[in-house]
Biopython code that builds the backbone (N, CA, C, O; Angstrom):
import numpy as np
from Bio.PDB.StructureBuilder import StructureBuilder

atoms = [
    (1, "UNK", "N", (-52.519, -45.483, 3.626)),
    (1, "UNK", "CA", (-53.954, -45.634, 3.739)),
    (1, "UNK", "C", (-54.588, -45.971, 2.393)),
    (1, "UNK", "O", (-55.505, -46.788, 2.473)),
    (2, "UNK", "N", (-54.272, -45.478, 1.070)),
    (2, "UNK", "CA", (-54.721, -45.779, 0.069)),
    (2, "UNK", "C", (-54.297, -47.096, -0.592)),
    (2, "UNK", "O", (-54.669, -47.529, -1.683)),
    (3, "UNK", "N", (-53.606, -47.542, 0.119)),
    (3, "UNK", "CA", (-52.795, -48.900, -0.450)),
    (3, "UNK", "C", (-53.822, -50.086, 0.047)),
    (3, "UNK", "O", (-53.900, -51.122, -0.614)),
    (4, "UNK", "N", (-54.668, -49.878, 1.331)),
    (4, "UNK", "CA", (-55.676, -50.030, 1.928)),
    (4, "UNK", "C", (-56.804, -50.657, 1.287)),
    (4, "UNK", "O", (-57.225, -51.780, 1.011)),
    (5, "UNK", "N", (-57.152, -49.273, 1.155)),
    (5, "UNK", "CA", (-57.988, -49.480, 0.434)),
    (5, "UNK", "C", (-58.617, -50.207, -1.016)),
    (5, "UNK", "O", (-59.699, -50.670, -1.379)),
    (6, "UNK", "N", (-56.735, -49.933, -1.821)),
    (6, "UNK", "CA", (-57.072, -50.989, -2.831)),
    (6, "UNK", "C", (-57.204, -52.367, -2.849)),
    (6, "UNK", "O", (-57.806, -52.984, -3.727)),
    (7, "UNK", "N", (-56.487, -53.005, -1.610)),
    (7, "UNK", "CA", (-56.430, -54.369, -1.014)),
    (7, "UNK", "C", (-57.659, -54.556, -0.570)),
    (7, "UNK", "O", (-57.900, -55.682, -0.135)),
    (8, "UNK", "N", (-58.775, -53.517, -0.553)),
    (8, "UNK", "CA", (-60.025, -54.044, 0.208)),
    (8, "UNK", "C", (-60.834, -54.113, -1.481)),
    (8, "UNK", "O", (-62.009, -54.477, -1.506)),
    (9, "UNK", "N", (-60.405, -53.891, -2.295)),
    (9, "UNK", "CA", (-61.308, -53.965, -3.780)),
    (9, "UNK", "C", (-60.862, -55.124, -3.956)),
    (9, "UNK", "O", (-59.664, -54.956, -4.185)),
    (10, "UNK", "N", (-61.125, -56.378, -3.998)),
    (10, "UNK", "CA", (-60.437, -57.367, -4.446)),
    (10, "UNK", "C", (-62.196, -58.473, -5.048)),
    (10, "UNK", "O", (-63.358, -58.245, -4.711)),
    (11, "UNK", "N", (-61.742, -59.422, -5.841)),
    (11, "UNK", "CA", (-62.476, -60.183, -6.433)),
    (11, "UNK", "C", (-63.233, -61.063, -5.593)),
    (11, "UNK", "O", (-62.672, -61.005, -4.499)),
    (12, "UNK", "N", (-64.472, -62.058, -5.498)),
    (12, "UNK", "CA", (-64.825, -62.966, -4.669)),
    (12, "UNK", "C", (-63.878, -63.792, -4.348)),
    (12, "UNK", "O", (-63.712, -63.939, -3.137)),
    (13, "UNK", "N", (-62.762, -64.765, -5.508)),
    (13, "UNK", "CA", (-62.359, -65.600, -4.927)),
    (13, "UNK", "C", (-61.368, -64.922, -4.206)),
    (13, "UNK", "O", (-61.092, -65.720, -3.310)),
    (14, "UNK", "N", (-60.559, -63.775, -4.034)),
    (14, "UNK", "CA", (-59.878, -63.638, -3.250)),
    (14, "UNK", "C", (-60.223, -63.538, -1.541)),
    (14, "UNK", "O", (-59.391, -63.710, -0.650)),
    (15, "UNK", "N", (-61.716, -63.204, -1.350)),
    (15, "UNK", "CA", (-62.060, -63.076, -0.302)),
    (15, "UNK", "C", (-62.161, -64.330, 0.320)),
    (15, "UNK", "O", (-62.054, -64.496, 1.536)),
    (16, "UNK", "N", (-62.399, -65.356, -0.638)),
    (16, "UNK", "CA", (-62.876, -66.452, -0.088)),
    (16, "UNK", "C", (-61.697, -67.387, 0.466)),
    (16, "UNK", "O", (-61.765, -68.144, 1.434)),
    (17, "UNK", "N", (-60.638, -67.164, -0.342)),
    (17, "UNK", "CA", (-59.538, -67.565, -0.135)),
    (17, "UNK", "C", (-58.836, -66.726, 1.377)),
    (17, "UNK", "O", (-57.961, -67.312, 2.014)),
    (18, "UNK", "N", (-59.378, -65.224, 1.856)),
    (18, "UNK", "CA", (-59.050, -64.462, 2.905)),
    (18, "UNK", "C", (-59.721, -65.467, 3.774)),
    (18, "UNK", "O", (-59.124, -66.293, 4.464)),
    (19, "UNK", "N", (-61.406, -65.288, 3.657)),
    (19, "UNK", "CA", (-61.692, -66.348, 4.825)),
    (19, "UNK", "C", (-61.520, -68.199, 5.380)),
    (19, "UNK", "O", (-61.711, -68.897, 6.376)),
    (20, "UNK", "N", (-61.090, -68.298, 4.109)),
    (20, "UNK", "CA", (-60.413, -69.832, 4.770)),
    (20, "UNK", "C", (-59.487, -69.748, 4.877)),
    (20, "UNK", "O", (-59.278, -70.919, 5.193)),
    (21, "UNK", "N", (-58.011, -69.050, 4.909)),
    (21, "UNK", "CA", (-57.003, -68.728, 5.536)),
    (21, "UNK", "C", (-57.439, -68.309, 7.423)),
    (21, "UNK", "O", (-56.815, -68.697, 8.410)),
    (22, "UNK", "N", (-58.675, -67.430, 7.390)),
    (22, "UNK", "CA", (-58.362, -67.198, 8.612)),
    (22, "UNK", "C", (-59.024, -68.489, 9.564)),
    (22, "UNK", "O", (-59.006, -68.524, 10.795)),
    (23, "UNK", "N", (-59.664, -69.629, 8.566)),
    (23, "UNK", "CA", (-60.304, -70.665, 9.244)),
    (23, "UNK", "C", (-59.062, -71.764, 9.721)),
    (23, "UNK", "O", (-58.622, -71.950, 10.856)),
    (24, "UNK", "N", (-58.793, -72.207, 8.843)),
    (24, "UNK", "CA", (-57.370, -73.119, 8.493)),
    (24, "UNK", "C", (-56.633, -72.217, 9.950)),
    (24, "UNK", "O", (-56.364, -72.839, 10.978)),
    (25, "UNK", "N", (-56.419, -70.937, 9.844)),
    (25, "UNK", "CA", (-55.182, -70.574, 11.343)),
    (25, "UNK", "C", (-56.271, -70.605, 12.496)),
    (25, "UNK", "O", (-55.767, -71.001, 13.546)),
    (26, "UNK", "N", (-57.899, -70.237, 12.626)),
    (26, "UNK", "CA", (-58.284, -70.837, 13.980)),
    (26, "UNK", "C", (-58.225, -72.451, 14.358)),
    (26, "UNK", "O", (-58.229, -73.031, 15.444)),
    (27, "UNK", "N", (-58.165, -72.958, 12.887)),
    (27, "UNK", "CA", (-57.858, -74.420, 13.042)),
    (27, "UNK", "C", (-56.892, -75.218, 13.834)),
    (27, "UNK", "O", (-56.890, -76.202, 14.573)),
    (28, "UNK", "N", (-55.911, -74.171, 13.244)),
    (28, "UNK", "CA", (-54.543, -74.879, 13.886)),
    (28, "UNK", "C", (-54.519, -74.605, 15.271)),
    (28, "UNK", "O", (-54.595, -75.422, 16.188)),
    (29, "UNK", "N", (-54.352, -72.783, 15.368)),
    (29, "UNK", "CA", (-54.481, -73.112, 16.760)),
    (29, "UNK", "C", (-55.183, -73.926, 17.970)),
    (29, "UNK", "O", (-54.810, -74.603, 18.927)),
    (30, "UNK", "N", (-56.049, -73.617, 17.568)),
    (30, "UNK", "CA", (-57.144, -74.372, 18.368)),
    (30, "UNK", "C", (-56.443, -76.436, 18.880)),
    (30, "UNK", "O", (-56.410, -77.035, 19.954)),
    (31, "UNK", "N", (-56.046, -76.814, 17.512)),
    (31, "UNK", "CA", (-55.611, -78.073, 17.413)),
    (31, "UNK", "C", (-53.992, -78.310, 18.005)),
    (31, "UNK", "O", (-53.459, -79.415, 18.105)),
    (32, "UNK", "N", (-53.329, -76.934, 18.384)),
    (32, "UNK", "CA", (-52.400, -76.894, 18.602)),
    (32, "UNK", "C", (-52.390, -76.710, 20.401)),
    (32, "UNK", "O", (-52.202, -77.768, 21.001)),
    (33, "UNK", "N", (-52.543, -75.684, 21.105)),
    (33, "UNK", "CA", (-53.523, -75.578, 22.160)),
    (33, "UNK", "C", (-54.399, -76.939, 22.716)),
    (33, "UNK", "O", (-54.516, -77.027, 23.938)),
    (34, "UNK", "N", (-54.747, -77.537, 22.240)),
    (34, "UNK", "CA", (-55.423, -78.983, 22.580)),
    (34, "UNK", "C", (-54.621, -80.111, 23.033)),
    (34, "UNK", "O", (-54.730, -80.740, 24.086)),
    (35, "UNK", "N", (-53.241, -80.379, 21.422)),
    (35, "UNK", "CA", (-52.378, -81.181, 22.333)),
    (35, "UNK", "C", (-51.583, -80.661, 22.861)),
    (35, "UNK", "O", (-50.745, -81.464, 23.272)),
    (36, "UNK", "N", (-51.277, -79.241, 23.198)),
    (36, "UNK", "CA", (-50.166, -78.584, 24.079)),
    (36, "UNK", "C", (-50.832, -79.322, 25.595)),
    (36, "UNK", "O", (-50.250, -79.754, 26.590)),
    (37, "UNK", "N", (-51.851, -79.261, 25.352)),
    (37, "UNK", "CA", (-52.755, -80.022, 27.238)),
    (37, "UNK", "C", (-53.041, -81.241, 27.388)),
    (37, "UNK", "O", (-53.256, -81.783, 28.472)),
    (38, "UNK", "N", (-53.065, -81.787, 26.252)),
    (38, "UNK", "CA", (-52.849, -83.157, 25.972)),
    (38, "UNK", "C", (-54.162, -83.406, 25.728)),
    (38, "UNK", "O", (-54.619, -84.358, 26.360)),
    (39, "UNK", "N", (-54.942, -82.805, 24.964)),
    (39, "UNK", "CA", (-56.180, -83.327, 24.924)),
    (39, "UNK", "C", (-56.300, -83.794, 23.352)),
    (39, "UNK", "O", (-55.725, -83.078, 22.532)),
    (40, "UNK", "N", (-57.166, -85.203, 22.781)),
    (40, "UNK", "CA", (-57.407, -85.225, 21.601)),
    (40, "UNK", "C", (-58.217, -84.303, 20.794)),
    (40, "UNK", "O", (-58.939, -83.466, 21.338)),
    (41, "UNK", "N", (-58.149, -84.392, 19.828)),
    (41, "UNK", "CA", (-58.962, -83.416, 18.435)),
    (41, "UNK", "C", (-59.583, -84.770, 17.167)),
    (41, "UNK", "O", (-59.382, -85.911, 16.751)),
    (42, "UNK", "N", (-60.100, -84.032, 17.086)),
    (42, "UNK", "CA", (-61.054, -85.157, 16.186)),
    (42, "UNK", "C", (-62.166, -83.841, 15.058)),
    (42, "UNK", "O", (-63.058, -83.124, 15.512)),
    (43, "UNK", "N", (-61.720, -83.902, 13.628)),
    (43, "UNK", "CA", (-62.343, -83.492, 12.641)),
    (43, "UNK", "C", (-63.644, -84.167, 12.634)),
    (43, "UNK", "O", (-63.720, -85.395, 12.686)),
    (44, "UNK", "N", (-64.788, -83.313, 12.564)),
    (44, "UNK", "CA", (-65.788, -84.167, 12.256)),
    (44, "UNK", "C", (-66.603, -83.184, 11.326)),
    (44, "UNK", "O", (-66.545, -82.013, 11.701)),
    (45, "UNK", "N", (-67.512, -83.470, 9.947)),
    (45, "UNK", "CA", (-68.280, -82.655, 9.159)),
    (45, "UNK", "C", (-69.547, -82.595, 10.075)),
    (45, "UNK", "O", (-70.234, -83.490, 10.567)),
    (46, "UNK", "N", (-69.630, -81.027, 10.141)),
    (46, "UNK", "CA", (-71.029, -80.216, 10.786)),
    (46, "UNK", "C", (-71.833, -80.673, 10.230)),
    (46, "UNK", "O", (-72.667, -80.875, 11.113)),
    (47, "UNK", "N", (-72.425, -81.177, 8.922)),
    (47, "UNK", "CA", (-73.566, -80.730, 8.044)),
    (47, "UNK", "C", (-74.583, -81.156, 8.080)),
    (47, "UNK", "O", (-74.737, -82.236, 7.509)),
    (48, "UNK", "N", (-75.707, -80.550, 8.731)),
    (48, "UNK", "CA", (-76.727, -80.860, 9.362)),
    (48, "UNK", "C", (-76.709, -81.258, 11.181)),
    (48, "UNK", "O", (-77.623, -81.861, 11.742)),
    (49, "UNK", "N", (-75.286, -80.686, 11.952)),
    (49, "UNK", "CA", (-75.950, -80.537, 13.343)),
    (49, "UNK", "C", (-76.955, -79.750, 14.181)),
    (49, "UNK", "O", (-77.247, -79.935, 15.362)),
    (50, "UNK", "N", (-77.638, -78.417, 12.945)),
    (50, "UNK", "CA", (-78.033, -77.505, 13.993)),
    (50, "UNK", "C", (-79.410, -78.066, 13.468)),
    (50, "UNK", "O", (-80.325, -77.494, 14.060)),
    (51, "UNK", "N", (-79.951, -79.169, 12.383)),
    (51, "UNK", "CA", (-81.088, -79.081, 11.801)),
    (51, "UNK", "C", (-81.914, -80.232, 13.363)),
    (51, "UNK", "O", (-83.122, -80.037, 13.504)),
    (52, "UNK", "N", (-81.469, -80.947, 14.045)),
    (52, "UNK", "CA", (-82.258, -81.924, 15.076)),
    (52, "UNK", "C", (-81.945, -81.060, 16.538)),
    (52, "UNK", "O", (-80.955, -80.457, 16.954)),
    (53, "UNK", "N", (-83.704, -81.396, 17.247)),
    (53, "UNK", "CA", (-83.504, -80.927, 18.021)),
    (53, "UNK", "C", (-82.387, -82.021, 19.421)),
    (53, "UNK", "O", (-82.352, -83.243, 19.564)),
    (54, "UNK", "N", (-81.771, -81.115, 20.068)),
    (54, "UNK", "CA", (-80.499, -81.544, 21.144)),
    (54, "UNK", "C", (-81.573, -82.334, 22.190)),
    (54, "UNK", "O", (-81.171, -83.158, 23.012)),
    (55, "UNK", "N", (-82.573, -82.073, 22.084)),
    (55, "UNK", "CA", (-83.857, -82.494, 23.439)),
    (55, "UNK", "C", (-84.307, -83.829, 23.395)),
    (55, "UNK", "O", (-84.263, -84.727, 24.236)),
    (56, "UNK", "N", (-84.826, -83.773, 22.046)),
    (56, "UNK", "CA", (-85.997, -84.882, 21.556)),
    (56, "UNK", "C", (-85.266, -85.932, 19.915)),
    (56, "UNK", "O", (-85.398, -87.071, 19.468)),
    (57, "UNK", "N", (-84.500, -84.648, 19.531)),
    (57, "UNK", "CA", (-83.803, -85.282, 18.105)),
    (57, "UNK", "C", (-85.218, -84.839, 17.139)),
    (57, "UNK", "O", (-85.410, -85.800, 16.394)),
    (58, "UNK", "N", (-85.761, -84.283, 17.000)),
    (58, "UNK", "CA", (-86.970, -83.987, 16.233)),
    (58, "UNK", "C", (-86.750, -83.116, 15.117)),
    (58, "UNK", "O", (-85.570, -82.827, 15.313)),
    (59, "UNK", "N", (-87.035, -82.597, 14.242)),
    (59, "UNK", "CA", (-86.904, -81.131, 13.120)),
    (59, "UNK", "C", (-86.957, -80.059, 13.660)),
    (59, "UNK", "O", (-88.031, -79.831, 14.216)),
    (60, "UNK", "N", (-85.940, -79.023, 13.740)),
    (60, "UNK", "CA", (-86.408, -77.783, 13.784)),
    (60, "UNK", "C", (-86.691, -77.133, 12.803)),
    (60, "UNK", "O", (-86.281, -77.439, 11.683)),
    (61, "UNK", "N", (-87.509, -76.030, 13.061)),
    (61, "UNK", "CA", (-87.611, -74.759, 12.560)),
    (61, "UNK", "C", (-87.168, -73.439, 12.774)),
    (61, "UNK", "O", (-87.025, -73.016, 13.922)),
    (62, "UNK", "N", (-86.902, -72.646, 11.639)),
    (62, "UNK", "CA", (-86.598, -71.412, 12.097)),
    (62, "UNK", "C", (-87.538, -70.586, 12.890)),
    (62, "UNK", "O", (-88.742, -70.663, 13.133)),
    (63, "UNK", "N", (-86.680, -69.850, 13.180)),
    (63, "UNK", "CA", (-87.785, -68.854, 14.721)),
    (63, "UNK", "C", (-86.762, -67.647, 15.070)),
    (63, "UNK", "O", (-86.239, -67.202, 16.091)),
    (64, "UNK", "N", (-86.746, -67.243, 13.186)),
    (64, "UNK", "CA", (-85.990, -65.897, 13.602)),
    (64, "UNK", "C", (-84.639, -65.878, 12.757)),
    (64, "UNK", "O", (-84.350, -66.797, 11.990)),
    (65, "UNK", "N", (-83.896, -64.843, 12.942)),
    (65, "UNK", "CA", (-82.367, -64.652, 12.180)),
    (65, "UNK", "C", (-81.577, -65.964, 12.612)),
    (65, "UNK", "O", (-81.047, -66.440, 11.609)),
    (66, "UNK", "N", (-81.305, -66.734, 13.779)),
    (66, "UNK", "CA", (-80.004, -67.231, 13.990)),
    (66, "UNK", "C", (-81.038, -68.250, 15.216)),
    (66, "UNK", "O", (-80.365, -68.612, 16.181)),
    (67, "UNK", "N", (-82.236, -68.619, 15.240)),
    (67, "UNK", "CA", (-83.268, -69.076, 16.246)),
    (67, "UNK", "C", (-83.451, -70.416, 15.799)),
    (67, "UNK", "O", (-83.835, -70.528, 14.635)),
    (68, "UNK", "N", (-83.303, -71.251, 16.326)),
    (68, "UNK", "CA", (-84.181, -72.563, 15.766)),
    (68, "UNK", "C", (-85.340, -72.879, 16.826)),
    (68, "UNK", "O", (-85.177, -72.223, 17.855)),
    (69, "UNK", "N", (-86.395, -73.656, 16.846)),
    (69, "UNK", "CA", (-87.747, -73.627, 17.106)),
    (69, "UNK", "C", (-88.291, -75.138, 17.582)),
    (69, "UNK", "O", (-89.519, -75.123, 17.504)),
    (70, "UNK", "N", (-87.862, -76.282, 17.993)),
    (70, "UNK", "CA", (-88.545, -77.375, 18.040)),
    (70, "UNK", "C", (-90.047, -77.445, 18.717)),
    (70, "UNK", "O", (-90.467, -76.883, 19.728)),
    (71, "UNK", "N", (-90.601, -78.198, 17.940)),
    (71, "UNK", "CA", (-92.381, -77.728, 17.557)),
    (71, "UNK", "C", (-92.839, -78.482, 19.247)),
    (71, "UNK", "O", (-93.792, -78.243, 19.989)),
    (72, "UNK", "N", (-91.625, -79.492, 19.385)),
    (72, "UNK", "CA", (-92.300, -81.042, 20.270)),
    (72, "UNK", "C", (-92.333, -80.069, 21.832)),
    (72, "UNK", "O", (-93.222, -79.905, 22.667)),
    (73, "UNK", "N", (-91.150, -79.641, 21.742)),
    (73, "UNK", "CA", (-91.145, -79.353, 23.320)),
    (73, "UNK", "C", (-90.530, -78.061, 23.850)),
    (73, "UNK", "O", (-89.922, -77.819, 24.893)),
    (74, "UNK", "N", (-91.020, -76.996, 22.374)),
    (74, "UNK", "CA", (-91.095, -75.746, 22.647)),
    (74, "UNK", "C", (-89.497, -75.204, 23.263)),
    (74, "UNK", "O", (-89.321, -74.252, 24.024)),
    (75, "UNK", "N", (-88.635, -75.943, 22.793)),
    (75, "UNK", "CA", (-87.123, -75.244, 22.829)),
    (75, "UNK", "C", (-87.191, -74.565, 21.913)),
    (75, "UNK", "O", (-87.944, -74.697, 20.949)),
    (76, "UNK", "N", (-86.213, -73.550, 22.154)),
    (76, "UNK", "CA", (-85.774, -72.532, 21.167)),
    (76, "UNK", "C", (-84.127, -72.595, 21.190)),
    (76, "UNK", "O", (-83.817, -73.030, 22.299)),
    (77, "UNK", "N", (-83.176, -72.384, 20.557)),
    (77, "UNK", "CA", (-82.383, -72.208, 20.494)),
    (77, "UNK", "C", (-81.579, -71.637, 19.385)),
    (77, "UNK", "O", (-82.008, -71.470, 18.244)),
    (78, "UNK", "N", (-79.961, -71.246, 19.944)),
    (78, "UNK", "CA", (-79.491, -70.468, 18.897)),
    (78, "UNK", "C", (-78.634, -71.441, 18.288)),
    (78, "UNK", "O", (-77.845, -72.042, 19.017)),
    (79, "UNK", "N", (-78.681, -71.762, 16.685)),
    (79, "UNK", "CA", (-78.180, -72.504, 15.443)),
    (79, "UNK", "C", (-77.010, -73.386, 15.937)),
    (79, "UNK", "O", (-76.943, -74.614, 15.893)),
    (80, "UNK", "N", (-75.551, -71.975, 16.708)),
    (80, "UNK", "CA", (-74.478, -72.878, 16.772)),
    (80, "UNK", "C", (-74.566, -73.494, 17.606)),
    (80, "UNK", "O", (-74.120, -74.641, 17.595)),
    (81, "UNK", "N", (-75.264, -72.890, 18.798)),
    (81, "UNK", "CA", (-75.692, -73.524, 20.396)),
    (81, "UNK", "C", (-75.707, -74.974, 19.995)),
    (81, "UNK", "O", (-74.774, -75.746, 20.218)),
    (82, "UNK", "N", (-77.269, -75.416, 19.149)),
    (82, "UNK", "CA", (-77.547, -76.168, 18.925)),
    (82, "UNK", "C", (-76.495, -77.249, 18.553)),
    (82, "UNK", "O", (-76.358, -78.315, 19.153)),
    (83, "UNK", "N", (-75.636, -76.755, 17.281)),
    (83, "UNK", "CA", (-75.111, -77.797, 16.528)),
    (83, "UNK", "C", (-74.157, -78.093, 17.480)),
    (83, "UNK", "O", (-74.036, -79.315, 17.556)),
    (84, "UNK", "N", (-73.150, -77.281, 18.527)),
    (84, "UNK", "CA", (-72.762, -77.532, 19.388)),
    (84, "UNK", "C", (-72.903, -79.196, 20.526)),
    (84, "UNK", "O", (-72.257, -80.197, 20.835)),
    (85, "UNK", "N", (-73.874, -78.697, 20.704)),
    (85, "UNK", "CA", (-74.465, -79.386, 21.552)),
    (85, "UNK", "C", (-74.488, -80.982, 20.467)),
    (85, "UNK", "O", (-73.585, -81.768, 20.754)),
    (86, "UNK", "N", (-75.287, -81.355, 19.500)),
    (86, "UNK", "CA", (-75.707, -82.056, 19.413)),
    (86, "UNK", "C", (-74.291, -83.029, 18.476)),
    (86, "UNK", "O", (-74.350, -84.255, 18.390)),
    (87, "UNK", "N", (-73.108, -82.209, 17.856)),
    (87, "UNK", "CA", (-71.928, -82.796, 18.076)),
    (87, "UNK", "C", (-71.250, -83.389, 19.242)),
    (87, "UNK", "O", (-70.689, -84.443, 19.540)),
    (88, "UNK", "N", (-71.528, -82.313, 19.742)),
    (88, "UNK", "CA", (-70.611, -83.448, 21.264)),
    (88, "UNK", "C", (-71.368, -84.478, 22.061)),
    (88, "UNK", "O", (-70.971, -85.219, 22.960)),
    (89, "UNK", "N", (-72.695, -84.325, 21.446)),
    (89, "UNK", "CA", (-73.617, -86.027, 22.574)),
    (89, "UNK", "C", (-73.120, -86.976, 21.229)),
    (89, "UNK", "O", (-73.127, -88.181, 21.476)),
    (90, "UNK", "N", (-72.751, -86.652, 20.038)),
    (90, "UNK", "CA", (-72.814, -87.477, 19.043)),
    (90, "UNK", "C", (-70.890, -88.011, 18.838)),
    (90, "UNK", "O", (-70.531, -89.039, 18.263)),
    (91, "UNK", "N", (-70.341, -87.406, 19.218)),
    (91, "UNK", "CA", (-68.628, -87.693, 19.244)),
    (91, "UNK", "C", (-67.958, -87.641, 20.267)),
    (91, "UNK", "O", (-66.755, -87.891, 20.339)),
    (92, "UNK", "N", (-68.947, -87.184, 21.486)),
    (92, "UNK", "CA", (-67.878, -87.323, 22.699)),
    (92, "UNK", "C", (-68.040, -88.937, 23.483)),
    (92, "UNK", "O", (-68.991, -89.633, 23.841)),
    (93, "UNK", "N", (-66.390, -89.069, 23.510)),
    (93, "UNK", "CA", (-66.351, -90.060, 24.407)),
    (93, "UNK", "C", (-66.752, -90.526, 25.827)),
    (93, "UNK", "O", (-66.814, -91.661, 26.299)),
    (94, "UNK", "N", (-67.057, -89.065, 26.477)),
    (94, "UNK", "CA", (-67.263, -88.981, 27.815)),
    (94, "UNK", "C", (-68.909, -89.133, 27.862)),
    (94, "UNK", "O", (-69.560, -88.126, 27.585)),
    (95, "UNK", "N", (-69.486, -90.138, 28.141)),
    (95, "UNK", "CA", (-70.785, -90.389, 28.020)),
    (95, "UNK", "C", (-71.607, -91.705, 28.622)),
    (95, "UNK", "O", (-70.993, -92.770, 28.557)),
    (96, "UNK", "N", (-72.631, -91.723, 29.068)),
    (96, "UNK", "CA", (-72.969, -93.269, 29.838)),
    (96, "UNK", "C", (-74.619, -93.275, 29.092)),
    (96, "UNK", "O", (-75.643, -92.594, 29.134)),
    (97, "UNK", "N", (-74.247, -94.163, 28.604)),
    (97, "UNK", "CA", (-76.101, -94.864, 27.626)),
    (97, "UNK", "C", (-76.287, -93.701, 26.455)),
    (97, "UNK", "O", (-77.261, -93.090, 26.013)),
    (98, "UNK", "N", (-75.042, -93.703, 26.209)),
    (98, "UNK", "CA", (-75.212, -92.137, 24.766)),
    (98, "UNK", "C", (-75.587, -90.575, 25.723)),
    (98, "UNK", "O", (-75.747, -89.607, 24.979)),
    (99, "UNK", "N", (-75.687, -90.369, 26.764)),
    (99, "UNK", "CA", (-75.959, -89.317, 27.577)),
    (99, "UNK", "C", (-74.625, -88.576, 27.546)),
    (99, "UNK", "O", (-73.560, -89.161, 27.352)),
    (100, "UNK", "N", (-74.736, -87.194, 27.756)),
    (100, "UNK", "CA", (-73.036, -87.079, 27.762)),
    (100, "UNK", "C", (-72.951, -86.594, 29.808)),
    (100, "UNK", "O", (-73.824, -85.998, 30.440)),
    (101, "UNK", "N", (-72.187, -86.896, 30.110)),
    (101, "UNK", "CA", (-72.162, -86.192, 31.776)),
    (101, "UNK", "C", (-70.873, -85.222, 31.762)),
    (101, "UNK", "O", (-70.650, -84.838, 32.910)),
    (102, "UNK", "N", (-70.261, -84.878, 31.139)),
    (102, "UNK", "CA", (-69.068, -83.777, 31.059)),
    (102, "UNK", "C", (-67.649, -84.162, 30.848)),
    (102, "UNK", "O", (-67.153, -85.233, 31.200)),
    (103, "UNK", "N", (-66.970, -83.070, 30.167)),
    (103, "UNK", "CA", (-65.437, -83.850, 30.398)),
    (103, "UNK", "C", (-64.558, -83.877, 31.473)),
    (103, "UNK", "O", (-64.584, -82.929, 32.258)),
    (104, "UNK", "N", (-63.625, -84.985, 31.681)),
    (104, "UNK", "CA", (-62.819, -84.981, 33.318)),
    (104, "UNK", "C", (-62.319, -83.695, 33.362)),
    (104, "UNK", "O", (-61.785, -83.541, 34.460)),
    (105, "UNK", "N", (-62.229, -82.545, 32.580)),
    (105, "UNK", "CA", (-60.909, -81.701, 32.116)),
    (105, "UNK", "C", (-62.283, -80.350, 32.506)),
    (105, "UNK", "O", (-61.856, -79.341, 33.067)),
    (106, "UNK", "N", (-63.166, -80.382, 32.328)),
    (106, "UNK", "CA", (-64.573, -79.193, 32.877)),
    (106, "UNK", "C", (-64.018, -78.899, 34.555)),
    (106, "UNK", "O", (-63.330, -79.751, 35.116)),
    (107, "UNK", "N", (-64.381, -77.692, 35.202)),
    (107, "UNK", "CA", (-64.252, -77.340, 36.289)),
    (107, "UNK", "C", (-65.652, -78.068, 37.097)),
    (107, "UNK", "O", (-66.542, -78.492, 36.360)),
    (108, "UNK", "N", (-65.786, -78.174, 38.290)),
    (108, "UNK", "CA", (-66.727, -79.192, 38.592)),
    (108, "UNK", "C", (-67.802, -77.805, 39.334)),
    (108, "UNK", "O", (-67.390, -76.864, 40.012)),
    (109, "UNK", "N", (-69.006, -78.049, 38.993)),
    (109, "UNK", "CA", (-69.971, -77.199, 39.516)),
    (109, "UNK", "C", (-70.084, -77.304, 41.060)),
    (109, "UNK", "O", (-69.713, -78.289, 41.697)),
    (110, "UNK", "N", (-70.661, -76.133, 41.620)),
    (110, "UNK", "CA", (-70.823, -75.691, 43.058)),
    (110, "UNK", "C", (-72.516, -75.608, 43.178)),
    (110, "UNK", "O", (-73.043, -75.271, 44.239)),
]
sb = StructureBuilder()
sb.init_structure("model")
sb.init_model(0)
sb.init_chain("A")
sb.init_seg("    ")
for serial, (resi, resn, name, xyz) in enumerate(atoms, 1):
    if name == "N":
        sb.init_residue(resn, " ", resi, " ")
    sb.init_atom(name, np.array(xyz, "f"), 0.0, 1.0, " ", f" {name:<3s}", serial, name[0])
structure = sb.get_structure()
């Protein structure tokens, strides 16, 4: 237990180096799992998906800890929701006039 504990005193860069180790292994799996089903993977940089709104494409604002706010048409949403969303109308292939309609591989709604 005390051996523990000294492994939890450690410097910034070591932490930082803890949390991109554990990014890099959700990475893989995730990328591994994908073509085990045969599905493609595609890297793409986040930076700036959660800032437009998914609705209108407009600015958000914050509206809270983890809230974004679009002024136009009174969505609210949560940050990753958002960036979520507005990556996959922006990189998914499955789409008609830039719209996205779902992937063949989604369970089909009732």
């Amino acid at each position: 237990m005390d051996k523990l504990r000294e492994y939890a005193k450690r410097d910034s860069r070591f932490n930082k180096k803890l949390a991109l180790w554990f990014h890099r292994m959700v990475q893989f799996c995730t990328e591994y799992k994908a073509k085990e089903r045969g599905l493609r993977v595609a890297r793409v940089n986040p930076k700036g998906a959660s800032s437009k709104c998914p609705k209108c494409s407009s600015k958000l604002a914050d509206n809270g800890h983890r809230a974004l706010k679009c002024g136009k048409r009174n969505f609210i949403g949560d940050r990753d929701v958002v960036a979520t969303v507005n990556l996959y109308r922006k990189f998914s292939p499955y789409s008609i006039c830039g719209e996205p309609f779902g992937s063949p591989q989604a369970p089909q709604a009732r």
